[in-house]
C-alpha positions in Angstrom: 110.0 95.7 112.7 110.8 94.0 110.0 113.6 94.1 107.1 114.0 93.1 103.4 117.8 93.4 102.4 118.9 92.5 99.1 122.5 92.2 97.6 123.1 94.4 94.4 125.0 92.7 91.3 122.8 90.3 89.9 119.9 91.1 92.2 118.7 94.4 91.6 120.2 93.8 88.3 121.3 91.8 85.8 124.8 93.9 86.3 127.6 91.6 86.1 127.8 90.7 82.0 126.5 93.9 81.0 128.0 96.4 83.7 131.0 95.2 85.2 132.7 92.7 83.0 132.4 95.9 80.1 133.8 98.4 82.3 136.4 96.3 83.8 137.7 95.4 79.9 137.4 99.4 78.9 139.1 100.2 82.0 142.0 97.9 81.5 142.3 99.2 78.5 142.0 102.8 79.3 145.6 101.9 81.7 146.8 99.7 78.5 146.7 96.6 80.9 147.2 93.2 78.8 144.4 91.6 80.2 140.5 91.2 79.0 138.7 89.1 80.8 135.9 86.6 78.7 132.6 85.8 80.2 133.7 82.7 81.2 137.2 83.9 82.6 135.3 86.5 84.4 132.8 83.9 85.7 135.7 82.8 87.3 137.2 85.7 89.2 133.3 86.5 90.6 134.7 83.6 93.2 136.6 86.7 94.6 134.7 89.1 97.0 135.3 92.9 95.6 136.2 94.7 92.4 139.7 95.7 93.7 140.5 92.4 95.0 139.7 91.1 91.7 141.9 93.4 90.4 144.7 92.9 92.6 144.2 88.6 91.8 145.9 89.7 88.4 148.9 91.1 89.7 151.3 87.9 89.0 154.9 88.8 88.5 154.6 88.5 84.8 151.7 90.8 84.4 153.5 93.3 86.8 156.7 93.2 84.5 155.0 93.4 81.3 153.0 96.5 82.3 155.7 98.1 84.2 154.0 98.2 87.6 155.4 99.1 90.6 156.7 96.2 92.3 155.7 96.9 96.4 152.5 96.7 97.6 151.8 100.4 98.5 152.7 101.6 94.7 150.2 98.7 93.4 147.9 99.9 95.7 147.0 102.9 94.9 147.8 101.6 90.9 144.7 99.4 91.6 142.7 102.1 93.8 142.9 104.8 90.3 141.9 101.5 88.2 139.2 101.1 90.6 138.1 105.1 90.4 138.0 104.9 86.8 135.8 101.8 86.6 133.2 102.8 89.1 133.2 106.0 86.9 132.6 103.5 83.9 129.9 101.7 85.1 128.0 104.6 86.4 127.7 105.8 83.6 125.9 102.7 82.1 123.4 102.8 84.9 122.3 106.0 84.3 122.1 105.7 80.4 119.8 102.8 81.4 122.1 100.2 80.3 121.4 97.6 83.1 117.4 97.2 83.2 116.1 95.9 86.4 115.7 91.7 87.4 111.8 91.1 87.6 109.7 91.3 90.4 112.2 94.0 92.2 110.3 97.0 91.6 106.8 95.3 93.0 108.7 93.9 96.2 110.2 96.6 97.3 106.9 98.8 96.6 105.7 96.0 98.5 107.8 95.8 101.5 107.7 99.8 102.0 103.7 99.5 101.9 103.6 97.1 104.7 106.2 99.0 106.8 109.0 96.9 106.0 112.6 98.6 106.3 114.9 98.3 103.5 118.6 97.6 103.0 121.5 96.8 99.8 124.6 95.3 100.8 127.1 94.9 98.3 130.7 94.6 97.8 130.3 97.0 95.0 131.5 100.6 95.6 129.0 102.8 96.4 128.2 105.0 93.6 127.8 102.0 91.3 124.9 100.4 93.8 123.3 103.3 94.7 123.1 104.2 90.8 121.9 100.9 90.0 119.1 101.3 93.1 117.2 104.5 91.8 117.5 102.9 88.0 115.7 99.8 89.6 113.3 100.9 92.2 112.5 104.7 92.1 114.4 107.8 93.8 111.6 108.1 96.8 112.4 103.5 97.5 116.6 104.5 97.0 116.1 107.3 99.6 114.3 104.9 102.0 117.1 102.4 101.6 120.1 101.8 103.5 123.0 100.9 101.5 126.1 99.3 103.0 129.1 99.0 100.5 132.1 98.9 99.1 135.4 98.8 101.6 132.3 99.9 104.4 133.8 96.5 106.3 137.3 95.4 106.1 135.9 91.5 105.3 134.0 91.1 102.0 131.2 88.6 101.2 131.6 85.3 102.0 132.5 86.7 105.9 128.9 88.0 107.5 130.3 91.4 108.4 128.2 93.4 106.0 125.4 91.7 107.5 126.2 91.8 110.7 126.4 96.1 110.3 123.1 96.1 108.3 121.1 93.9 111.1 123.2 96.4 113.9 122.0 99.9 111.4 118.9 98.5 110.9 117.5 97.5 114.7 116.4 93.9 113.9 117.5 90.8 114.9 118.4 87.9 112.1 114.9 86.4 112.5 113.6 89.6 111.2 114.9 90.0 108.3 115.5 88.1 105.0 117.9 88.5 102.6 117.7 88.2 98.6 120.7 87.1 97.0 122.4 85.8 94.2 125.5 83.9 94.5 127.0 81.2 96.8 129.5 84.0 98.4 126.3 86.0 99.3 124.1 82.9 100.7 126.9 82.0 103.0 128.0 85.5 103.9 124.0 86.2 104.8 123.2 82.5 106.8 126.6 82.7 108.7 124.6 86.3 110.2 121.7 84.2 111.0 119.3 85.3 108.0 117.0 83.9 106.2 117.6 83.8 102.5 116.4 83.7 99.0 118.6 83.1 95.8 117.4 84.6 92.9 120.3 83.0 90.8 121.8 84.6 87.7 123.5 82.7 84.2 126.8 83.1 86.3 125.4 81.4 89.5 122.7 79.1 88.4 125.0 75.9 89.1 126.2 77.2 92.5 125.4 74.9 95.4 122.4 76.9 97.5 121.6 73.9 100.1 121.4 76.4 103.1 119.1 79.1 101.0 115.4 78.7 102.3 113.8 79.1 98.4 115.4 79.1 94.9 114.1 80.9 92.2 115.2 82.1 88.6 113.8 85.3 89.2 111.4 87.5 91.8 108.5 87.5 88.5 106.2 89.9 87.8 102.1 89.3 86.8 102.2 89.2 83.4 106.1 89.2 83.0 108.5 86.9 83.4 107.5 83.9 85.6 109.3 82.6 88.5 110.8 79.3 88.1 111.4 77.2 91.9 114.6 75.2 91.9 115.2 74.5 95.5 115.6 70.9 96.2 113.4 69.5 97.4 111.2 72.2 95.2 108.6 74.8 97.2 105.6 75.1 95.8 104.5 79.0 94.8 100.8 79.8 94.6 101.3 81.9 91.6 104.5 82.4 89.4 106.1 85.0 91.4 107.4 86.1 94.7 105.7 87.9 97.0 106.1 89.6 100.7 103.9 86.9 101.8 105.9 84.0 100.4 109.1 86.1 102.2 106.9 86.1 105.7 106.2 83.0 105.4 109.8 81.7 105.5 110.6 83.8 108.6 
């Protein structure tokens, strides 16, 4: 048996700029937070593994003073846990209004994969609601039911550690040499090779200058026939027989 597993945010979708980084602003506002993060200032705290952890990396004492938060850990804990409620809340609702279309060539893989028998997975650091509303946008409700989905707080060590993939190979009933992994980022490549797996960067405007050495292909995006082409950047490149990804390109890196 064989497994195709993809990460989420910037993989399924193009969710980062146009999901997270809005609901993030309207949710510190919402709270009347002084903060809102640019594109390039969000770009930055991607670095951190987790939406609450990103939000807890702006607790400094000035922020905490000027916002008249409480001051011990469990009181900005469970500040940071309603912040997080109210985002997810946020961004769900621009998945399902359709707000965050899906990357090329996701769709055909996956209908791909489940033709050929191939088991399916998403693991993300993303809480739950948001990736599995952003998987039935992007491939179908009958593909998001077939799908495991591992997320969120679901193990205690966020992407870069391998735990997520660890759980998905154990849920799953494949060994690392079974399965390959599409993601997007550096945190993701090394949080999927340090399990063992085989993996494919399919890099975003964010991650595009991220150092992918250990990834077995590079590519700007999946593609599609007749859409948008897949453009190889590994280095040294590999050559594609046709401008876009395909299960058989995926087998063949096994």
């Amino acid at each position: 048996m064989t497994a195709l597993v993809f990460d989420c945010d910037g993989v399924l979708a193009d969710t980062e700029r146009f999901g997270h980084l809005p609901a993030f602003n309207r949710t510190f506002e919402e709270f009347g937070l002084p903060v809102r993060w640019t594109e390039e200032q969000y770009g930055a705290a991607l670095r951190i593994g987790g939406g609450k952890e990103r939000m807890r990396s702006l607790l400094t004492p000035e922020l905490v003073a000027a916002a008249g938060l409480p001051a011990d850990p469990d009181g900005q804990a469970a500040e940071i846990a309603k912040w997080h409620r109210r985002k997810t809340e946020l961004y769900v609702e621009l998945a399902k209004a359709g707000r965050l279309p899906a990357r090329p060539g996701i769709a055909r893989l996956v209908e791909e994969a489940r033709d050929a028998g191939w088991q399916l997975a998403v693991c993300s650091t993303s809480a739950e609601p948001s990736v599995r509303a952003i998987l039935e946008h992007a491939v179908g409700p009958d593909s998001a039911a077939a799908s495991l989905v591992l997320a969120g707080d679901i193990v205690p060590a966020k992407k870069p550690a391998p735990d997520i993939y660890r759980l998905a190979l154990e849920r799953l009933g494949v060994g690392p040499q079974e399965a390959v992994v599409i993601e997007d980022s550096r945190n993701g490549l090394q949080a999927a090779t340090a399990a063992g797996l085989t993996t494919v960067i399919t890099v975003t405007g964010y991650t595009r200058d991220e150092d992918f050495s250990e990834a077995a292909l590079v590519v700007t995006c999946l593609g599609d026939p007749g859409g948008e082409p897949a453009e190889v950047l590994s280095s040294p490149p590999t050559r594609l027989p046709r401008p876009w990804v395909t299960l058989d390109d995926l087998r063949a890196l096994l």
